[in-house]
N, C-alpha and C positions, 0 to 999 in steps of 0.2 A: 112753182117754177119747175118746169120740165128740166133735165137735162141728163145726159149720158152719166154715170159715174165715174169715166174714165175722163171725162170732158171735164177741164179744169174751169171754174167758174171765174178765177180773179187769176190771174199767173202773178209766179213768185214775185215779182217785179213790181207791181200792180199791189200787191199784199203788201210787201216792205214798206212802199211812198203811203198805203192809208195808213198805216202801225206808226210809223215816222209822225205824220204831221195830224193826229187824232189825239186833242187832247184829252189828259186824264179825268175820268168820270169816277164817282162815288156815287156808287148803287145801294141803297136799302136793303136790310137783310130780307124784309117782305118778298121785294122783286125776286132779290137772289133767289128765295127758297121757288118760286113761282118759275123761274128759267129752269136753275137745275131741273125739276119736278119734271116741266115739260121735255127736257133735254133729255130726262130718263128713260121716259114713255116711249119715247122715237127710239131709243136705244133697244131698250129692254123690252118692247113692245107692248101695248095694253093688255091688263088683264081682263078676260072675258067676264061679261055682265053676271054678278051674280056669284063671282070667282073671288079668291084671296089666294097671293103668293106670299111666300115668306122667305125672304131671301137666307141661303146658308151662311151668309158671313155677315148677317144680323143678329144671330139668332147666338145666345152665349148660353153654355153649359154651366149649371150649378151642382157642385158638390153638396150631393145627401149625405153619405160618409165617405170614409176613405175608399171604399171599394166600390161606392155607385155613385156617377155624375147622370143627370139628368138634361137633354133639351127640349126645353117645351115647343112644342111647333103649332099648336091648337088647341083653343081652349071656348067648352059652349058653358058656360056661368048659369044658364037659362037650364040644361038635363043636369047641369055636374058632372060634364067630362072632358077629361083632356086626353089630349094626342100627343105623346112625346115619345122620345128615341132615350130608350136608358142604355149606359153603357158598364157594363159589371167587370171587375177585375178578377182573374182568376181565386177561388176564393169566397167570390161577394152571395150575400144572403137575405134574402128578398123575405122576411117574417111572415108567416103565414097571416091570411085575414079572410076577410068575408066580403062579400062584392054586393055591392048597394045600387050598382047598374052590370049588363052585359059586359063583360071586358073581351076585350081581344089581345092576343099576340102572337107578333112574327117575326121568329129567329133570321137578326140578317146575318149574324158572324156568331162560330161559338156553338155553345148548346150549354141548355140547362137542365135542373131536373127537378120534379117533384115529389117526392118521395121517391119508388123509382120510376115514372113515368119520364122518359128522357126526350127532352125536343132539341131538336138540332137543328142546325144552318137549314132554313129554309122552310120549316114546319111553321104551321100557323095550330093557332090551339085558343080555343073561349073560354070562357066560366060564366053560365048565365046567372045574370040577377039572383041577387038570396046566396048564392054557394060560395064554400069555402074552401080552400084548400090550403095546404099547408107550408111549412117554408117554402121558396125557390131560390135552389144552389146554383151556382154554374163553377165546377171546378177549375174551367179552362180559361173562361172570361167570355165574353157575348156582348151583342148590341143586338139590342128587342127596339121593336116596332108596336109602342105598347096603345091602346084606346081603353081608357081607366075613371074610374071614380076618381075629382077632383078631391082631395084633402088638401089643409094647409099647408103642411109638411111638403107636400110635390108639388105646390105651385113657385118656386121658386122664392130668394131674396127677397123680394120687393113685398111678400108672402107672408113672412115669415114673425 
């Protein structure tokens, strides 16, 4: 159906009298989840072939300890890595370890430090495969953009 967006397709009037004399339906939760789904797509637009979204107000943070909550945003089960947003409270301490894949990270708020190598808001920084390094502090607090070796420990609750 073509039509203007500003061109009303049913006027208010015309809406009332179907609402009025349209009796009540009992729909399937099947159907339902089948409308929404399609109702979403037109909203939210398809995601392209071969793509994955992850919506931010699906997505729940879990407490590691008191000073690191973790969101998982990607996870490949098949190399052993995930894609998460840690968020460190002034204080928080990230235990030194040894890296079993490439890791990456990218300060989005904050800065941290490793011994004294200091990354701040906006540095991106790796550790390939095999290396190790040591604690990582952040006195101020941070949120990292991390791409990490999956353990159980950081894959969340459901994980655990």
């Amino acid at each position: 159906m073509n039509h203007n967006d500003n061109e009303e397709v049913l006027s208010q009037h015309e809406l009332m009298l179907l609402a009025e004399n349209s009796a009540a339906t009992t729909i399937d939760s099947s159907l339902k989840q089948r409308m929404r789904g399609a109702i979403k797509k037109r909203i939210d637009g398809e995601c392209p072939d071969g793509g994955m979204t992850n919506r931010a107000n699906l997505q729940e943070w879990f407490e590691l300890d008191e000073n690191i909550s973790i969101k998982i945003l990607h996870q490949d089960h098949n190399k052993k890595i995930q894609t998460a947003l840690w968020r460190l409270k002034p204080g928080a301490i990230i235990t030194g370890h040894r890296h079993n894949n490439d890791e990456e990270c990218l300060v989005l708020e904050g800065s941290v430090r490793v011994g004294n190598h200091v990354l701040n808001e906006g540095d991106f920084h790796t550790m390939e495969q095999g290396s190790y390094h040591s604690d990582l502090v952040s006195e101020t607090g941070a949120l990292l953009y991390l791409k990490h070796d999956m353990h159980e420990r950081l894959m969340g609750p459901a994980h655990s």
